[in-house]
TIMAR-490085 format. One record per residue: z negated, x negated, y of N, C-alpha, C, O, CB in turn. Coordinates in pm, whole numbers, plus 50000, padded with zeros to 5 digits. Each point is the difference from the previous one (the first is absolute). Glycine has a CB too. Example, Ala and Ser with C-alpha at 12.3 -4.5 7.8 and 13.67 -1.06 7.14 Angstrom:
# residues 2
492204868149431500005008950119500004991050120499344989649998499415029349885
501974984650222499944991850119499275007750109499834994950111502324993349826
//
This chain:
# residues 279
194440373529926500945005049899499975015249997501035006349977498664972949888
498985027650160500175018649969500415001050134500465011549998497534999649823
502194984350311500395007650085501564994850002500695006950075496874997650050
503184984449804501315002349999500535007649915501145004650013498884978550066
498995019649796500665013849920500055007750064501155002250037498284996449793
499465011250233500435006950100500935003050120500345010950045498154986149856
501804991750137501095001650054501035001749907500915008250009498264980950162
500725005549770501664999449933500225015949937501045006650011498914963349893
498625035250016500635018049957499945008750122500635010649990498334990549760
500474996950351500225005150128501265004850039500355011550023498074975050021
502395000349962501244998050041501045009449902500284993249901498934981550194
501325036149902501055007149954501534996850071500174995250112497855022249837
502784985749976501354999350040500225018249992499575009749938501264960749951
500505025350261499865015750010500695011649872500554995549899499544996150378
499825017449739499765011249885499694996749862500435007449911501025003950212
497744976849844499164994049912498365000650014499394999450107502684987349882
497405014449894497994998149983499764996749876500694999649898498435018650249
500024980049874499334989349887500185010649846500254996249886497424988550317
502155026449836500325007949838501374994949946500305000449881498495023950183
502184970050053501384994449901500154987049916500844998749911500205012450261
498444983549850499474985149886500025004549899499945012349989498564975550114
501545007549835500444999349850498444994049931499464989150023503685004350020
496445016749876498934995549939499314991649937498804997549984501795014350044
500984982249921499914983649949499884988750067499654989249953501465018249922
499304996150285499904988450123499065001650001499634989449949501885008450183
497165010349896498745000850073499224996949923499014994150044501375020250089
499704987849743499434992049889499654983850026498984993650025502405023749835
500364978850117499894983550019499314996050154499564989350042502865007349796
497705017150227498784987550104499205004449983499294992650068501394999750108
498415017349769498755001550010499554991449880498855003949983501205019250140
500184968249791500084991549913499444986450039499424990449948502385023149976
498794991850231499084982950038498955003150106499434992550080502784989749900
497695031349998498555002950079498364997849953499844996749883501855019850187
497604984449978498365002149952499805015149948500285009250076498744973350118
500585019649698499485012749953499525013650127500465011450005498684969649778
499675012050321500225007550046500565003450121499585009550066499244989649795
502484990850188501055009250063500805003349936500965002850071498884990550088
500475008949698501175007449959499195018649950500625010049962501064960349930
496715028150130499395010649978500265014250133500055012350000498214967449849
501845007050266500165008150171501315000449974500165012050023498074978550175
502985005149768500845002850010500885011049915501015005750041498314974250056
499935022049746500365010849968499865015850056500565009549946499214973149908
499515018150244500115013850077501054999950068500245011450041497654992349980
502984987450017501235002150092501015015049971500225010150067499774960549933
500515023949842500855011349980499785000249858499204993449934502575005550258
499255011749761500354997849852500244985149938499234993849927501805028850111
500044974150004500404987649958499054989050006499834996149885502185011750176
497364986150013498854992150025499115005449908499264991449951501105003450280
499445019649718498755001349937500365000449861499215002949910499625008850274
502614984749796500034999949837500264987049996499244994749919501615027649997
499834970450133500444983550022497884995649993499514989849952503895010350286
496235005749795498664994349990499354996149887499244990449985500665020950175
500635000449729499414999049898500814993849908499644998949882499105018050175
502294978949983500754989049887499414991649918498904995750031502475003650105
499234996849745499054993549900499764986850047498914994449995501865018349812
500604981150252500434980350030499355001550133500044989450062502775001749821
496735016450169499414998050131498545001049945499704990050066502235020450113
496924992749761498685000249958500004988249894498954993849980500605032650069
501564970649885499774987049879499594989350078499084992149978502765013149849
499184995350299499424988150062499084995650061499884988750048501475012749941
497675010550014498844998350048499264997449896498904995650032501405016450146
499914989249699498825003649916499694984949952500664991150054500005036049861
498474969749995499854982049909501235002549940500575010049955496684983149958
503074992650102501424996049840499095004249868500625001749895500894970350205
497395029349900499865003249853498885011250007498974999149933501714975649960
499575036350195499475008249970499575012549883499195009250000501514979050181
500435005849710500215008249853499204996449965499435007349919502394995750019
497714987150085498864989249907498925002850072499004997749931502334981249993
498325026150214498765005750079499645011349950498825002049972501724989250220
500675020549782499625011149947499095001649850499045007349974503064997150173
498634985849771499374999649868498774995350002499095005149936502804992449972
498004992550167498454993949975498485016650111498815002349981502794956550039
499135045650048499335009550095500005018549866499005006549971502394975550361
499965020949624500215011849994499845004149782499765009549926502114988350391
498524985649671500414997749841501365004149950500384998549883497325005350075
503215003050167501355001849926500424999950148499225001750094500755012949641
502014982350279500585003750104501145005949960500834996649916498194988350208
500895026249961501685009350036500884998650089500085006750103499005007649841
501954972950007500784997550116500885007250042500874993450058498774989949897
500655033750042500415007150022499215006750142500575006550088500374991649657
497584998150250499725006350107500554992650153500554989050005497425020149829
501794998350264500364993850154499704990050066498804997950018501225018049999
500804976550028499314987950030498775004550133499294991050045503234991949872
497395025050113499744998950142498915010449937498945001550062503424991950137
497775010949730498205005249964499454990949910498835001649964501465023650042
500704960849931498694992349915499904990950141500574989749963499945008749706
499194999750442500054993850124499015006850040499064993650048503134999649996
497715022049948498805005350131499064999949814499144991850032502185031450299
498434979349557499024993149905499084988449972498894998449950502505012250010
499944978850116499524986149977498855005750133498935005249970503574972849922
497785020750203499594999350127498385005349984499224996450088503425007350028
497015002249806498455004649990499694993649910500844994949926499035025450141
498414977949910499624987949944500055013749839499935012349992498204963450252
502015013849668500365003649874498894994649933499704988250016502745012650003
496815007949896498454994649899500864991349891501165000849960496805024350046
501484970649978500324990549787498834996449980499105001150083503224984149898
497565010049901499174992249886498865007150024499044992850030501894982949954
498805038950013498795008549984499325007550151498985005950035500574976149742
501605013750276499495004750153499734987050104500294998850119498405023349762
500664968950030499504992250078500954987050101499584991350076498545017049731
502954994450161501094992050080500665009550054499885011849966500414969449906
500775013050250500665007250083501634993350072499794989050051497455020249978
503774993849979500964994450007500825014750119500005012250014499734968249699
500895005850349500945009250117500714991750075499774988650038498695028649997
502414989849982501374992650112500015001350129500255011550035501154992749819
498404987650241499444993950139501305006050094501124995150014497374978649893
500765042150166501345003950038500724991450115501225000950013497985021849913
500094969950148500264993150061501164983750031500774996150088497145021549876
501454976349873501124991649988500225001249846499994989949929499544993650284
500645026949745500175002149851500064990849882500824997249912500135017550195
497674981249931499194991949888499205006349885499985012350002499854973750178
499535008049723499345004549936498824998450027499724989150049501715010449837
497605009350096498534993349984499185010349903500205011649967499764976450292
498644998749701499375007149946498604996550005499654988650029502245016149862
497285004750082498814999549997499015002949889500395007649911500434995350282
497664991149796499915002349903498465004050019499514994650099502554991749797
496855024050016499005003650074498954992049904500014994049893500905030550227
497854980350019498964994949873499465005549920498824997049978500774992550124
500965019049834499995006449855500814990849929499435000249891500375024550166
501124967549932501094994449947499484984449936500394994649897501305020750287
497224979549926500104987750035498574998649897499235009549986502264987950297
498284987449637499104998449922498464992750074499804987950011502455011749807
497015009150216498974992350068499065000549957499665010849953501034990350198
498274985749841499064993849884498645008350084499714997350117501594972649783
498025039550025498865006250042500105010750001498985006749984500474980150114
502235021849927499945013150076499055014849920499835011950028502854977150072
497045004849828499605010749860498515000350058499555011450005502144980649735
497665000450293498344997750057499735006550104500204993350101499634986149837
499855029350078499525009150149498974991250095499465003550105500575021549753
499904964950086498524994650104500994989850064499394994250090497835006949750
504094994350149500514993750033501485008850112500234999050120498354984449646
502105024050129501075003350049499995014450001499275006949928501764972950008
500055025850173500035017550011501375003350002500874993250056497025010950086
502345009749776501755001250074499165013650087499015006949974503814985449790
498095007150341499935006250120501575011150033501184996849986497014978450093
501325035449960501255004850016500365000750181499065002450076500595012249659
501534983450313500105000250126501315006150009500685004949909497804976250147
501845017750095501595007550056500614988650063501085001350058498255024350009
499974961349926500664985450015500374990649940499984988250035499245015450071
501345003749747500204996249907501315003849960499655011649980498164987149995
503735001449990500565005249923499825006849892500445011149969500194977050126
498495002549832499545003649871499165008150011499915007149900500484975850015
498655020250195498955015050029499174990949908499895006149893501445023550139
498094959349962498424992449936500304986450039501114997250043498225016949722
499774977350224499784989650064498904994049873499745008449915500835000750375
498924980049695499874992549972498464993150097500274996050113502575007149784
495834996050063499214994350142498974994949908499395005349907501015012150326
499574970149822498614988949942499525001750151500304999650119500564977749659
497645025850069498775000050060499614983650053500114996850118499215026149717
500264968450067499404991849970500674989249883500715007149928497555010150166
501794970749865500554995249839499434983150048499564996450108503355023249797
497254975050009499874985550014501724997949911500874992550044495655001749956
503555009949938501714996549920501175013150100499545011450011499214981849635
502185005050396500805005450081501394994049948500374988350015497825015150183
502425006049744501225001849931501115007749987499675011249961499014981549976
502465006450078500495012750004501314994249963500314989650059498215025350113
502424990649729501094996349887500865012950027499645010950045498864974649748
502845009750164501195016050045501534992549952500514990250054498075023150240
501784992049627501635001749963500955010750046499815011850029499394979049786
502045000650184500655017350016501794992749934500584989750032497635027250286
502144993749589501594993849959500655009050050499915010549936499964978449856
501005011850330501445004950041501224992450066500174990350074498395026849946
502394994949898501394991550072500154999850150500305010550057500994996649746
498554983250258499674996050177501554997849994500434993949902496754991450168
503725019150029501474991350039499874988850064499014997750069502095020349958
499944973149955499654985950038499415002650125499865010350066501934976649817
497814998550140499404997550144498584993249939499514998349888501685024850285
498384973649994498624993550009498585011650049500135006950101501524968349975
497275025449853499265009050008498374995450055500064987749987501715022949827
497114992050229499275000750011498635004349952500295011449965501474985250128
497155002449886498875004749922498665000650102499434990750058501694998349707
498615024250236498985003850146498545006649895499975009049916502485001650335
497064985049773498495007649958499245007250129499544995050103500034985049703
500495033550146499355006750127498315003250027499415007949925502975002550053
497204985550090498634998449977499205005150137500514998850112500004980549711
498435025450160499235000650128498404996949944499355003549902502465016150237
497954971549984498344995749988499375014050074500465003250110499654965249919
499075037849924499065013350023500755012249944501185002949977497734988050248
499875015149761500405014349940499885009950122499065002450076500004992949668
502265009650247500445010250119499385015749942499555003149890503094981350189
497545022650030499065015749979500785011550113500544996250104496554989749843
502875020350034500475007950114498265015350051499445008649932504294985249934
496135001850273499105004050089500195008450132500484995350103498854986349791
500165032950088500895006650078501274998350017500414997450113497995004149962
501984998949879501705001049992500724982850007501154996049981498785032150180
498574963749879500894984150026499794997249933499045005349945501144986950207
500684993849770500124987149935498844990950045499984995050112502575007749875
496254994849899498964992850050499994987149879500015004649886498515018750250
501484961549869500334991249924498364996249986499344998050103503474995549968
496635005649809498474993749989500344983749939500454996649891498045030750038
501224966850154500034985649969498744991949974499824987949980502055014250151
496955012949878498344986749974500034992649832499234990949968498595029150203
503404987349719499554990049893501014988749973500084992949899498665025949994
502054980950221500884985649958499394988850058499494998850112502725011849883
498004977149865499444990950012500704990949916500925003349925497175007850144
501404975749948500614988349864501534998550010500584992349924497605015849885
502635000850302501544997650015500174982950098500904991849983499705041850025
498314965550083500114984350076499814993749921500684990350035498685010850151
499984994849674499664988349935500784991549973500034988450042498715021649891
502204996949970501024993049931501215006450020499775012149997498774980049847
502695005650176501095008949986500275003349856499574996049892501364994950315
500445023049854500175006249840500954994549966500784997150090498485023349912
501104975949857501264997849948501095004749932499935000349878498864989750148
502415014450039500705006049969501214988449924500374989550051498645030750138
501474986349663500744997249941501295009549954499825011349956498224975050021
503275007850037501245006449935500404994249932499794987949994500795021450131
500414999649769500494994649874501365006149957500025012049973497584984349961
503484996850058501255011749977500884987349918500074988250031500025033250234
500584986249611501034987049950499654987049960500814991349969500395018050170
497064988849864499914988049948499484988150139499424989249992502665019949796
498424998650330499894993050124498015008450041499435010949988504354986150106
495874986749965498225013150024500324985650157500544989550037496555023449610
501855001450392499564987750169498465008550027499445009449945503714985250242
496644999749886498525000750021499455001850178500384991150076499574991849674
499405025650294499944994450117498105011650088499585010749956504394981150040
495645002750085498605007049994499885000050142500824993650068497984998849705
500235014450283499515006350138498575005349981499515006049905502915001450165
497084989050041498525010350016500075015350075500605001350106498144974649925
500725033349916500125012150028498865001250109498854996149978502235011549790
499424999750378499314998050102499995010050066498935005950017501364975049980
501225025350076499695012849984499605012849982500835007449946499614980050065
498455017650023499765013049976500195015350046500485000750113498544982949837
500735027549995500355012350063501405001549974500015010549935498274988550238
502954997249836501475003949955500564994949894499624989149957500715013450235
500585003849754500874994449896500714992050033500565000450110499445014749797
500164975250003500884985250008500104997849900499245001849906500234988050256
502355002449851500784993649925499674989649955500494991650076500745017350010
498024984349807499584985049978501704994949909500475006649907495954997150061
504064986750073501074995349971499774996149839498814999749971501764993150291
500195004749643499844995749861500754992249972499764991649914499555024350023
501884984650132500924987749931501465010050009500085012350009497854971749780
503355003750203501535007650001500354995949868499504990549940501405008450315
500255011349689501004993249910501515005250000500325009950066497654986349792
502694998550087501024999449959500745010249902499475000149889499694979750175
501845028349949500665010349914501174997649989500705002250099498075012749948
502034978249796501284993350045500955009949894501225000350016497894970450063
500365035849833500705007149931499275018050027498815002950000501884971549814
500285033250201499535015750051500185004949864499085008049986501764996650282
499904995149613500295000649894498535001049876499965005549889502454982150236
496885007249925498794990249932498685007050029499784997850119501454978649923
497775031149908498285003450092499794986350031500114989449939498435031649924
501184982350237498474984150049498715004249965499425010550028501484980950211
498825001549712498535000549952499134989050094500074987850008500735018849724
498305003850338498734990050128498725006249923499645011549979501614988550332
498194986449652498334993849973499424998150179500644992650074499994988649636
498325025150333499454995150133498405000449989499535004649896502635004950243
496944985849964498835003349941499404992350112500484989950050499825014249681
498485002550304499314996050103498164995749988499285009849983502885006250121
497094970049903498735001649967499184990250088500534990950064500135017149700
498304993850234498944991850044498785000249940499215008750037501794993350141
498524986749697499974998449907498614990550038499214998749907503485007349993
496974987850224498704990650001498695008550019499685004950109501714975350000
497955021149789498735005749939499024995750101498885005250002501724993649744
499754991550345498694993450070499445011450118499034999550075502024972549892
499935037650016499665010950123500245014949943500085001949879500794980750323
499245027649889500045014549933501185005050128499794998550120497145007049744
504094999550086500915003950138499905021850001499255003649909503184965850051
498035040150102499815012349971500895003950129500614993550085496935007649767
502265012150123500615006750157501235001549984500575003450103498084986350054
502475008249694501534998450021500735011149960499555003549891500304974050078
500995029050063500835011050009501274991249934500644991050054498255024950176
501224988449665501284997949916501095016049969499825009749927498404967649940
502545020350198501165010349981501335000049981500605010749989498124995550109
501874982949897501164996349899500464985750019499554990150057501275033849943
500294979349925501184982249994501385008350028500515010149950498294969549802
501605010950358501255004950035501234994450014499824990450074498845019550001
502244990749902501464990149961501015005350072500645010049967498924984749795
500614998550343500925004250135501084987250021499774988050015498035026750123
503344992249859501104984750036499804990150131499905003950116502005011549784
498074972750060499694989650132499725002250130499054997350073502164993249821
499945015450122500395003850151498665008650040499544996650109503415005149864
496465006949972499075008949997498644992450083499235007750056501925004449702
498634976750248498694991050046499954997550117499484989350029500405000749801
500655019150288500024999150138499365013350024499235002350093502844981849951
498415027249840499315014650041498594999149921499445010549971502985005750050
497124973849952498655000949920498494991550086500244995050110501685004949639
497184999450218499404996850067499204987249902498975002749938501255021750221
500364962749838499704991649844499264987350056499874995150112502545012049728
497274990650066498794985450045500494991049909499514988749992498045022250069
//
């Protein structure tokens, strides 16, 4: 498809160029372009570079209910401003509810997603230093992390209410078994205190609308970050916050598990579970 556009603005008629289009034509096709070829294509000329910034050409990129994204992210919206700068806004992750959440539009297939840190998330112990540490890192969004030492109770609880546009969504808990370090300049992963992850698997639970599912894995893995899967749901009204209950534990006292790197919950649309790495 980009190399028959190219051909086609290539192609001039004689004592005609592309500056003679009409600003309103180049619009309507760049309307059915991807964000960023109508970004390469605004350097062409004048016309292309104002047809770029048209309002009906960025709406359609943006959520159907992005008025309702802004408010829950900003607390007020000015629908006077440009569409095509609340587009490159969405596009960076946006703090809420105290910092500790994060929201942004997937420049790729202009989805929503969001994330949530472990500052955010309610975990049973974290207050006990003989048990739990926050850690600060640069493999983190959030710049801290989350790391059990040691526990016999292993818990970890997290909400989040936003307006999601319809569609079907996903729930990723990002986790790594060992605590990473950086050594001479390399990435060094210490894995001598993980333990108690073969015993029993963990159990991951979701909750949205009244609908809950349930589903668990043993954490095996060590040294990298991974996607532990949580469960999908459903978004049938964009109009509406969704409100997601999720929560992750391993709860049999008969053993002691440690070694776990907790660093967020993440909410990526369906499609998203081929670029992840999920169990």
């Amino acid at each position: 498809m980009g190399s028959g556009w190219s051909l086609y603005f290539a192609t001039e008629a004689p004592g005609t160029n592309l500056g003679d289009l009409p600003e309103s034509c180049v619009a309507c096709v760049l309307e059915n372009m991807q964000p960023q070829q109508i970004c390469q294509l605004a350097v062409l000329n004048r016309a292309f570079r104002g047809a770029s910034s048209a309002d009906f050409v960025w709406e359609s990129k943006l959520p159907v209910n992005y008025n309702e994204i802004f408010k829950r992210l900003f607390g007020d919206f000015d629908g006077e401003v440009c569409k095509k700068d609340l587009y490159s806004v969405l596009c960076h992750p946006n703090s809420f509810d105290a910092d500790h959440k994060k929201a942004w539009l997937d420049k790729s297939s202009g989805k929503m997603c969001l994330a949530i840190s472990s500052n955010g998330l309610s975990i049973t112990g974290i207050d006990d230093r003989r048990h739990w540490n926050r850690i600060p890192t640069e493999e983190s969004r959030f710049s801290s992390i989350a790391y059990l030492q040691q526990t016999w109770w292993f818990e970890v609880n997290g909400e989040v209410e936003f307006p999601l546009p319809a569609g079907t969504y996903s729930v990723f808990f990002r986790l790594q078994l060992g605590k990473s370090t950086r050594r001479f300049g390399r990435r060094v992963c210490n894995s001598q205190n993980v333990h108690g992850w073969d015993i029993k698997p963990v159990q991951f639970q979701l909750s949205t609308s009244g609908k809950q599912q349930a589903t668990s894995c043993y954490l095996r893995k060590s040294g990298n970050w991974n996607y532990y899967h949580g469960g999908d749901f459903v978004v049938e009204n964009s109009n509406k916050a969704t409100k997601i209950k999720f929560s992750m534990m391993q709860i049999d006292c008969t053993h002691t598990k440690g070694g776990l790197c907790v660093d967020s919950v993440v909410v990526y649309p369906v499609e998203f579970k081929e670029r992840l790495a999920h169990f």
